[in-house]
C-alpha positions in Angstrom: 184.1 -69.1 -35.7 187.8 -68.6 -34.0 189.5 -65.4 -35.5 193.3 -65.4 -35.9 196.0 -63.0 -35.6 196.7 -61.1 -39.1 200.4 -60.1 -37.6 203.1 -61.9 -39.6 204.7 -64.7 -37.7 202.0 -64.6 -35.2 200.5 -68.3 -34.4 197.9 -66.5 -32.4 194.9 -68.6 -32.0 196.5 -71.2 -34.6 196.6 -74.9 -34.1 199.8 -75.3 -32.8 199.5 -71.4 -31.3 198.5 -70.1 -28.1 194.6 -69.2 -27.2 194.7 -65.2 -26.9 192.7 -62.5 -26.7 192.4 -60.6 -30.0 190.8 -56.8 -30.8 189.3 -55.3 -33.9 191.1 -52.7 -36.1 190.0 -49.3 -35.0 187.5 -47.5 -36.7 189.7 -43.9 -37.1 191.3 -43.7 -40.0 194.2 -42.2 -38.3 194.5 -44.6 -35.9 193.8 -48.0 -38.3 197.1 -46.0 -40.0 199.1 -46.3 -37.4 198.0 -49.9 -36.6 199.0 -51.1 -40.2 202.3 -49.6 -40.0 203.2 -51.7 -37.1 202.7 -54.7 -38.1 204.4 -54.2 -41.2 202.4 -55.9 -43.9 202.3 -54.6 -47.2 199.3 -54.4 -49.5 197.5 -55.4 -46.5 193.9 -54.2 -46.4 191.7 -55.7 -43.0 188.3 -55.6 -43.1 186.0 -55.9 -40.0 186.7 -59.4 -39.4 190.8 -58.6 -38.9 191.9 -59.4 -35.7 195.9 -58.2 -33.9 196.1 -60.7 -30.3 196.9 -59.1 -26.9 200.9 -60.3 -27.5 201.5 -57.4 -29.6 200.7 -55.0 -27.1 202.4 -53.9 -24.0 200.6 -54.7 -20.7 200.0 -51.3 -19.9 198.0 -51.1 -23.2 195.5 -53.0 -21.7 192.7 -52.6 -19.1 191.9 -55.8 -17.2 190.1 -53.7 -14.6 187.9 -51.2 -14.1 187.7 -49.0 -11.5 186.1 -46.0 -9.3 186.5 -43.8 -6.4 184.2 -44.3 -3.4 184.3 -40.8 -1.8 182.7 -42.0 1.1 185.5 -44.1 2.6 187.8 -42.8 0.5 189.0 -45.9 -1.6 189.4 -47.0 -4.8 187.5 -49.6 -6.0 188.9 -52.4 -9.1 186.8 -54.9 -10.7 188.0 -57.4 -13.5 186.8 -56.8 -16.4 185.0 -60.2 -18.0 186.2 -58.8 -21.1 189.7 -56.7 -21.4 189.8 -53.9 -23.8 192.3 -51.4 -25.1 193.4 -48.0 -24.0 192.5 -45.0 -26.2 195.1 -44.6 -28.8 196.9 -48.1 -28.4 199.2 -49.4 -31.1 200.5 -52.4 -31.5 204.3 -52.4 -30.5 205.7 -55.5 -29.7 206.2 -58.3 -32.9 207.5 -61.5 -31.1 208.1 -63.8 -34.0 210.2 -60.4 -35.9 213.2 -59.0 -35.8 213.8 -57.0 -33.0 214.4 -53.6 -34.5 210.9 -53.9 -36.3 209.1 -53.5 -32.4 208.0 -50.3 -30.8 210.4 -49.9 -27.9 208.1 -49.4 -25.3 208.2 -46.0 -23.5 206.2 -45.5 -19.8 203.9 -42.7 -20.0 204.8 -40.0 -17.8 202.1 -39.6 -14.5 200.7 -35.9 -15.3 200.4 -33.3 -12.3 196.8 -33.4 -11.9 197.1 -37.8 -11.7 200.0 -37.5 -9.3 198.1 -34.2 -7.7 194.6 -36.8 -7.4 197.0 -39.8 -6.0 198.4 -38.1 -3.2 194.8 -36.6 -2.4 193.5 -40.1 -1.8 196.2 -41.1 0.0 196.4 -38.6 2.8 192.5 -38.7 2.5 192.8 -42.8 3.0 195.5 -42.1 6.0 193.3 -39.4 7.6 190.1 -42.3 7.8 192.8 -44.7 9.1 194.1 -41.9 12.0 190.6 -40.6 12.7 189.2 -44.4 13.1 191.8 -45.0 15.7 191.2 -41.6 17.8 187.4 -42.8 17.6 188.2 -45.9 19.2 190.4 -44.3 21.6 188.1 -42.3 22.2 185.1 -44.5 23.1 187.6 -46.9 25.0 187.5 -43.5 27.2 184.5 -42.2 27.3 181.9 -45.9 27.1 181.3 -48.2 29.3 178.9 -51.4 30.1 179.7 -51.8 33.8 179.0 -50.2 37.3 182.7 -50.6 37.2 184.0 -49.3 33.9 181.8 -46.3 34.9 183.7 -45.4 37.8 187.0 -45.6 36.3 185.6 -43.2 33.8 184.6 -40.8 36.6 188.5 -41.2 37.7 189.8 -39.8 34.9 187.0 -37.3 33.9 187.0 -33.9 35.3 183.7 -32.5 37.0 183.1 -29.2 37.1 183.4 -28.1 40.4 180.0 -26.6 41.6 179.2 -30.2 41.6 179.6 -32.3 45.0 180.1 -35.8 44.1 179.0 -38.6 46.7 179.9 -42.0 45.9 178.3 -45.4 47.2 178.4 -48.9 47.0 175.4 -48.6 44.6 175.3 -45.5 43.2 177.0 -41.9 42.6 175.6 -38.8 43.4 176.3 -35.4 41.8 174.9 -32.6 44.2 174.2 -29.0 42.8 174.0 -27.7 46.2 172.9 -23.7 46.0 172.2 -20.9 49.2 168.9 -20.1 47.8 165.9 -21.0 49.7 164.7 -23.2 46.9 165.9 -27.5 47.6 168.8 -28.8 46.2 169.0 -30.5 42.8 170.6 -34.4 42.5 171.6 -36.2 39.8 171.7 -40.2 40.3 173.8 -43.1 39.0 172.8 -46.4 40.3 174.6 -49.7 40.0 172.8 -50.8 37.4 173.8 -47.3 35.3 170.3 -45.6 35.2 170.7 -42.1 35.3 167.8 -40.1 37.4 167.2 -36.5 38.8 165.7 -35.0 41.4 165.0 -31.2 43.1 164.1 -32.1 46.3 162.4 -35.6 46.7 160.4 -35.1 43.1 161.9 -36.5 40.2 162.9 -34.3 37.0 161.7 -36.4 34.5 162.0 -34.4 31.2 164.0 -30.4 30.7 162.5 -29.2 27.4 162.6 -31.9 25.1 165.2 -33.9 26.5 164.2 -37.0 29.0 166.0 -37.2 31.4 165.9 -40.6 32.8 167.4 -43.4 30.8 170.2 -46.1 30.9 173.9 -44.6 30.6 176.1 -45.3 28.6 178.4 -42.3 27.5 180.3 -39.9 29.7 178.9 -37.5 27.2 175.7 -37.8 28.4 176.3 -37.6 31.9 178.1 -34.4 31.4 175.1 -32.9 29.4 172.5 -33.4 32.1 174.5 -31.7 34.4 174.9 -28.8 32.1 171.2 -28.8 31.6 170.0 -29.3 35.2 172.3 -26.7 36.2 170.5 -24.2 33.5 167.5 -24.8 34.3 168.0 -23.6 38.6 170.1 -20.7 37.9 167.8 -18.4 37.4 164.1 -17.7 39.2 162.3 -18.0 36.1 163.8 -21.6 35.1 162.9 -22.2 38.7 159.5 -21.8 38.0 159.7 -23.7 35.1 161.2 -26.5 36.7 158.0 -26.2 39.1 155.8 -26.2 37.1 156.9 -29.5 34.8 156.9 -31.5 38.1 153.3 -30.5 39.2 152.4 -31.4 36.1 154.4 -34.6 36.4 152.3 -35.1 39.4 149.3 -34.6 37.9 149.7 -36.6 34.8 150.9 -39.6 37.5 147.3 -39.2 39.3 145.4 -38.9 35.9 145.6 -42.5 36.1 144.2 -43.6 39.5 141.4 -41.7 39.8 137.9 -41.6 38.0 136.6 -39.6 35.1 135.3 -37.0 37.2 138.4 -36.0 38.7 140.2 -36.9 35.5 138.6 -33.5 34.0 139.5 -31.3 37.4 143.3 -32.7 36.9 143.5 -31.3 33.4 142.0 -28.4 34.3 144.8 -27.7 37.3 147.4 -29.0 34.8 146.3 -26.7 32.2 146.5 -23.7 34.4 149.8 -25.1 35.9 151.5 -24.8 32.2 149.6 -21.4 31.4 151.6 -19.8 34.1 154.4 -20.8 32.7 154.0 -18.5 29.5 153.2 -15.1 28.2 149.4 -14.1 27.7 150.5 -14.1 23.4 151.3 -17.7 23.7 148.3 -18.9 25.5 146.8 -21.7 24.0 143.3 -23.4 25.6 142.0 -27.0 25.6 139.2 -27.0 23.1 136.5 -28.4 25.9 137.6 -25.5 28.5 137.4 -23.1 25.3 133.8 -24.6 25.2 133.1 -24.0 28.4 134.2 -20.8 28.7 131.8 -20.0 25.8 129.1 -21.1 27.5 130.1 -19.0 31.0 130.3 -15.9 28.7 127.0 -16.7 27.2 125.3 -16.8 30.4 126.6 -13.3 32.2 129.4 -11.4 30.7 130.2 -9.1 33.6 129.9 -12.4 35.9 132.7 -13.7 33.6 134.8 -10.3 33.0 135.0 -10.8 36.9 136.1 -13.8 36.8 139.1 -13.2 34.7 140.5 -10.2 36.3 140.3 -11.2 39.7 143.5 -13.1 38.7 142.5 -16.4 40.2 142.1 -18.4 36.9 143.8 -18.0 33.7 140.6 -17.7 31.3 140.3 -16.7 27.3 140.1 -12.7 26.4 136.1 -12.2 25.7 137.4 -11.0 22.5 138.8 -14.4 21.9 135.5 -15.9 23.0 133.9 -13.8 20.2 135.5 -15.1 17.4 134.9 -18.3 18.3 131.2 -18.1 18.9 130.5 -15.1 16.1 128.4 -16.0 12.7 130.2 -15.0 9.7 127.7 -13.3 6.9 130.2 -13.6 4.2 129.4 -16.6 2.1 128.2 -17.9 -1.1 125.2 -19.0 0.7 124.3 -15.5 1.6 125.6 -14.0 -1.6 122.4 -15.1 -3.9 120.0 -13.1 -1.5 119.6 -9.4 -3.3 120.6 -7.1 -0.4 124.4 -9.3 0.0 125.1 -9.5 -3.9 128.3 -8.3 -4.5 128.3 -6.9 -0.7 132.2 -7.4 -0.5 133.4 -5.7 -3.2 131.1 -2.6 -2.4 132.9 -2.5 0.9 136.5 -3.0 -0.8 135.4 0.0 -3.6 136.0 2.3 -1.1 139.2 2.2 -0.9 140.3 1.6 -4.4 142.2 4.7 -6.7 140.2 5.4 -9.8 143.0 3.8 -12.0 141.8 0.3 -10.0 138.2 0.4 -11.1 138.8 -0.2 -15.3 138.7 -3.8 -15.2 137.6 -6.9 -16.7 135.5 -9.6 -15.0 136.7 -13.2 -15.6 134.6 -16.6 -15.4 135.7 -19.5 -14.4 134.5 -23.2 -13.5 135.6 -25.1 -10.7 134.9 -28.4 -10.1 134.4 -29.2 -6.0 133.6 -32.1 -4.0 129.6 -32.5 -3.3 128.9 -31.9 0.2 126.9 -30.4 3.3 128.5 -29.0 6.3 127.0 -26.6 9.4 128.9 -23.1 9.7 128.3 -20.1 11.5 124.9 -21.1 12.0 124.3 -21.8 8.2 124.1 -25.0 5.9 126.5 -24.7 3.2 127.2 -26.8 -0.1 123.9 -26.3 -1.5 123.8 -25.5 -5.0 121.8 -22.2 -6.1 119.5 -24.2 -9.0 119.3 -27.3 -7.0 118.1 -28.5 -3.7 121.2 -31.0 -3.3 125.0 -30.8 -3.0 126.7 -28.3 -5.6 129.8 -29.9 -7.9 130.4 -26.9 -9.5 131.2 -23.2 -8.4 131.3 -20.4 -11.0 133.7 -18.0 -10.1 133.7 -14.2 -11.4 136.7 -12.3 -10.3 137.5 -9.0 -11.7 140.8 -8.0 -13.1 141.8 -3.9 -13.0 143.6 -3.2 -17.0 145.5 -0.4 -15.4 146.9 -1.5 -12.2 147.8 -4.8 -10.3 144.1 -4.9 -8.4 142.5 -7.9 -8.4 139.9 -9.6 -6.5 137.0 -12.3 -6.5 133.5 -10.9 -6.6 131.2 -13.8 -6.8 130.9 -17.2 -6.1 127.5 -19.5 -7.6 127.2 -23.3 -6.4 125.7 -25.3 -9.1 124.7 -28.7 -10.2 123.2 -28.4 -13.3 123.5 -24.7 -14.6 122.2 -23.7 -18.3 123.0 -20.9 -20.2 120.0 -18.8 -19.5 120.3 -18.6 -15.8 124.4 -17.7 -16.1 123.1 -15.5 -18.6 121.0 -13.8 -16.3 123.5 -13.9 -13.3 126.7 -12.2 -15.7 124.1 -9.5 -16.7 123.2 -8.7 -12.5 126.9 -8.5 -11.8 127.7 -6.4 -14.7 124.9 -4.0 -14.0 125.7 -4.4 -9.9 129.6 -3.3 -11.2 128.1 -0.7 -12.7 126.3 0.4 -10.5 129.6 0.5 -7.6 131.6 2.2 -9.6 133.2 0.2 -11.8 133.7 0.8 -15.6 133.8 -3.3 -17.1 135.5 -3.4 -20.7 135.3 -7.2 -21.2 134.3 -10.2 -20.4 136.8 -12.8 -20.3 136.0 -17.2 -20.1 137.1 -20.4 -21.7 135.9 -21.6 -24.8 132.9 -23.5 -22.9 129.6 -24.4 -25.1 128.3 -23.0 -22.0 129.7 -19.6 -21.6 129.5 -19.1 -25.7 125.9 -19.7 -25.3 125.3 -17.3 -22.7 127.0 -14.3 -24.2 125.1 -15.1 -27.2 122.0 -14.1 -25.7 123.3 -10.6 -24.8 122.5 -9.5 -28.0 118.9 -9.9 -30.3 118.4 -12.0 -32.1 121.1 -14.4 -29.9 124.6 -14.6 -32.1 127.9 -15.0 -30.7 130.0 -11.9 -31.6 133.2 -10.5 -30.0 131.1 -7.3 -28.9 127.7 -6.6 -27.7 126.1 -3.7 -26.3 126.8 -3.0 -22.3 123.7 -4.1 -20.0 123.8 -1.0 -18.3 124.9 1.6 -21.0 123.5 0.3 -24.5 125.3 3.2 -26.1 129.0 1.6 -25.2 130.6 -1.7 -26.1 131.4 -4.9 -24.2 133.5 -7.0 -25.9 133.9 -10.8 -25.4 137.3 -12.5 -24.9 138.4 -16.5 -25.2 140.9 -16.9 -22.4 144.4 -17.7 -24.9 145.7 -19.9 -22.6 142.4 -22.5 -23.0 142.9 -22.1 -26.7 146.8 -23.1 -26.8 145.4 -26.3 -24.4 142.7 -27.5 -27.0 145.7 -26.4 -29.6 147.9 -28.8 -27.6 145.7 -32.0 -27.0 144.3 -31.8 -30.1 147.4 -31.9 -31.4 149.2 -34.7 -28.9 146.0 -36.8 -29.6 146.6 -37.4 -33.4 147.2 -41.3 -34.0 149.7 -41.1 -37.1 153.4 -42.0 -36.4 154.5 -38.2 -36.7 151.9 -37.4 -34.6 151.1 -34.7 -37.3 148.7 -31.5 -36.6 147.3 -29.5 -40.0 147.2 -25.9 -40.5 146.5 -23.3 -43.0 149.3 -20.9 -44.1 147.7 -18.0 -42.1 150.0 -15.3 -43.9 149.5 -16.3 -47.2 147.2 -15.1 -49.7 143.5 -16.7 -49.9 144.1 -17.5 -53.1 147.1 -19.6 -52.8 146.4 -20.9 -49.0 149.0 -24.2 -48.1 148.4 -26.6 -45.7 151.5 -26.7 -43.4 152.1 -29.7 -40.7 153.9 -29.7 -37.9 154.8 -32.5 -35.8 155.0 -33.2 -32.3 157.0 -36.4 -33.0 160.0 -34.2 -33.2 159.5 -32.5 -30.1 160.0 -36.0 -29.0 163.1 -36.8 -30.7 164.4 -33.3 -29.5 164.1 -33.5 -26.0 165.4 -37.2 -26.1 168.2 -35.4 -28.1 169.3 -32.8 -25.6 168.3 -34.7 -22.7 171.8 -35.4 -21.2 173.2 -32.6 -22.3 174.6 -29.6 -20.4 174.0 -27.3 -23.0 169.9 -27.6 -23.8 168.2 -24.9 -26.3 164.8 -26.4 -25.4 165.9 -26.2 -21.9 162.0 -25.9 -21.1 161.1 -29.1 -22.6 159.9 -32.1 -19.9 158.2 -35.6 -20.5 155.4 -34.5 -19.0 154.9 -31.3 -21.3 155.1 -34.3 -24.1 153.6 -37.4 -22.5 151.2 -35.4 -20.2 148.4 -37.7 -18.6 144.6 -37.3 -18.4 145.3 -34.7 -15.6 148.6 -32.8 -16.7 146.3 -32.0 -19.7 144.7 -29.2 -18.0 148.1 -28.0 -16.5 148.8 -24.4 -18.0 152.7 -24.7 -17.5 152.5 -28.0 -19.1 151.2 -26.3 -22.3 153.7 -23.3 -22.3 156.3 -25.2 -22.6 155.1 -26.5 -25.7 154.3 -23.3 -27.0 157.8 -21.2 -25.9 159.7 -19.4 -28.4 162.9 -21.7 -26.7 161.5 -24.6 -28.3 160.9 -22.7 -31.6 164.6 -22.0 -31.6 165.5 -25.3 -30.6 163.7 -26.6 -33.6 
């Protein structure tokens, strides 16, 4: 269907008219106003298939182009628009096939401060690309070059500082850093074909630091900065050591590679010595094969290796050092299940705890671990304690002071397949071995786990889950038993995210209400949805806390505590 001007006169899109582009009447009420006062037509209502063509409007009325600001080169960018639309606020001013005085005289909109103030900013910023483009490529006609040639008319009009003696050949250059000291002087080489070498003496400087040294030239730049660096590194007598010491082990590397295994192993040994002497005894740091060694030596006669090391001849590991390497750690779960280590730590770390540390509540946990065996400190680990393969789980019992900030782990149990008698039986020996340190326990605190419920059960006869029982070690006072909130809000929250209906709807009683007129409220996690998709491109966000992974969490981000919080914030109560 071809639409048709509605202005009087107008042959717009007619048979015998031109083809034009037309636009619908605007949708603001003050606007559509102004548009049928224009065109002058009386008892004129349009309806949403009234068209007005392009000739009644001005061209500045309409964009043909759209365009945007690339700040990194500092241009404007215009693309034409494959369909042109109206500014904001245009009104049809111009009635071709009228009498004159009924069109809008057309008035040119004034360019506003901040327009003009953005125009000029792009220009000098366009200009300031266009100078600094040019100095760049003044710049490198001065400074690069390709040729043996080009180089040396570079070196014409370069200045060099002047401690440097410059010697210059048929097929090379030579800078000289020429010094009274009794130590050789240094040379830095350009050949014809523009590699760049140094030497101290007849040995080649191959790297300073990081830097390498020899490469192809390019850049006056560069030349310059190896001379800076070279001179650096010989002007004082602990760079000249330094400088000493890279070459020999330059040297040693080069005869690492022409020589047999045997004396492969002597060559890293005098290279590792070489770059020892270069740094402080805090920074020394040994091959893991001489560490080995040195173990060994130690092993087989201390004073013998004591000797060894002061007599100042080799640079060998502090026995202490040795010690920690070789020494057998006691601390372990493996060692913890035997009756003279349980709870052997925290005994130790009682000591020096104030009284208001030792109220506290011991936590249970489960943690999942990778099955596997491994050889430490002279001891198999991984075993589980009720199994004789790998554990996959590890109950962990920390205790939490109610008073003050302490808090430490206690226990640790490897298991494969535990059941509620034998953690039963463990939570009662660390309650009564807590006791028994020191410490007063007011709680017991764990997940809601069929497991752990089970257990505390049994503390009290015949076995019934309460929130209390009697304490293991003093009948006569309370223990109470706590679900850990934050596992509740998480089976609150899946439960909830897992319903099927549209509304994703969860069901609750009216928990303030009477018990005789208890209502079954619904809210619905739906909306959270809608309210995050709501506010998400806002600036201003009440449920600023809100994330798709708090609302489409995976099988993983399930179990993530911050993921469930921000469910459960009083922002997103707010926000609701």
């Amino acid at each position: 269907m071809v639409y048709k001007c509605c202005v009087p006169r107008c042959r717009g899109n007619y048979g015998t008219g031109p083809k034009v582009m037309l636009f619908s009447f605007p949708k603001d009420a003050n606007l559509r106003w102004k548009w049928l006062s224009a065109i002058h037509r009386d008892n004129f209502q349009p309806t949403e298939h009234t068209k007005v063509c392009e000739l009644h409007f001005t061209e500045s009325d309409i964009c043909r182009h759209t365009e945007c600001y690339d700040e990194v080169k500092g241009t404007k960018l215009s693309v034409k628009l494959s369909r042109p639309r109206l500014r904001e606020g245009a009104v049809p001013s111009v009635l071709p096939g009228c009498p004159s005085y009924l069109s809008t005289p057309s008035t040119s909109s004034r360019e506003s401060p901040e327009e003009r103030r953005a125009r000029l900013d792009n220009e000098h910023l366009l200009q300031a690309i266009k100078d600094s483009i040019v100095t760049k490529t003044e710049y490198d006609s001065r400074k690069l070059f390709s040729t043996f040639e080009a180089f040396l008319q570079c070196l014409e009009r370069e200045t060099i500082p002047s401690e440097w003696t410059i010697v210059r050949r048929s097929d090379c250059v030579l800078f000289l850093l020429l010094t009274v000291l009794p130590a050789p002087s240094v040379s830095v080489v350009v050949t014809n074909d523009l590699q760049l070498s140094a030497y101290r003496s007849n040995t080649e400087i191959r790297k300073i630091g990081s830097r390498k040294i020899s490469h192809k030239l390019s850049n006056m730049n560069d030349l310059f900065t190896v001379l800076d660096k070279v001179k650096e590194l010989v002007s004082a007598k602990e760079n000249s050591l330094k400088i000493q010491c890279l070459l020999i082990q330059d040297i040693l590397n080069d005869m690492c590679s022409s020589v047999d295994e045997e004396k492969q192993k002597q060559i890293q040994f005098l290279s590792e010595q070489v770059k020892l002497l270069c740094s402080c005894e805090e920074n020394y740091r040994f091959n893991p094969h001489f560490s080995i060694f040195c173990c060994i030596l130690h092993s087989i006669s201390p004073h013998a290796y004591k000797f060894l090391r002061s007599s100042g001849n080799l640079i060998l590991p502090h026995p202490r050092t040795l010690q920690k390497i070789c020494s057998s750690y006691t601390n372990g779960p493996h060692n913890e299940q035997n009756e003279g280590a349980m709870l052997l730590y925290i005994k130790e770390r009682f000591k020096s705890l104030q009284e208001s540390d030792c109220t506290i509540s011991l936590m249970m946990d489960e943690i999942h671990i990778k099955p596997y065996f491994d050889y430490k400190g002279g001891n198999i680990v991984g075993a589980a304690f009720d199994s004789d393969k790998a554990a996959t789980t590890a109950y962990v019992f920390m205790v939490q002071s109610l008073l003050s900030s302490f808090k430490e782990v206690v226990h640790v149990l490897p298991v494969r397949n535990l059941v509620a008698e034998q953690l039963f039986l463990y939570v009662k020996k660390i309650l009564c071995g807590l006791y028994d340190i020191g410490f007063k326990v007011i709680c017991v605190v764990s997940d809601n786990n069929a497991l752990n419920r089970k257990s505390m059960a049994l503390f009290s006869s015949p076995p019934k889950l309460s929130i209390v029982y009697p304490r293991p070690a003093n009948p006569t006072q309370p223990l109470f038993f706590i679900i850990d909130y934050v596992h509740i809000l998480k089976c609150i929250r899946n439960y909830w995210v897992n319903q099927k209906d549209s509304q994703v709807l969860l069901k609750y009683p009216q928990f303030d209400g009477s018990s005789d007129d208890c209502q079954v409220l619904m809210a619905s996690f739906e909306a959270l949805r809608q309210l995050h998709k709501i506010e998400y491109n806002g600036l201003l966000k009440h449920s600023y806390g809100l994330s798709l992974k708090s609302l489409y969490p995976s099988s993983l981000e399930k179990q993530n505590v911050s993921l469930v919080l921000q469910v459960f914030s009083e922002y997103t109560a707010e926000a609701v």
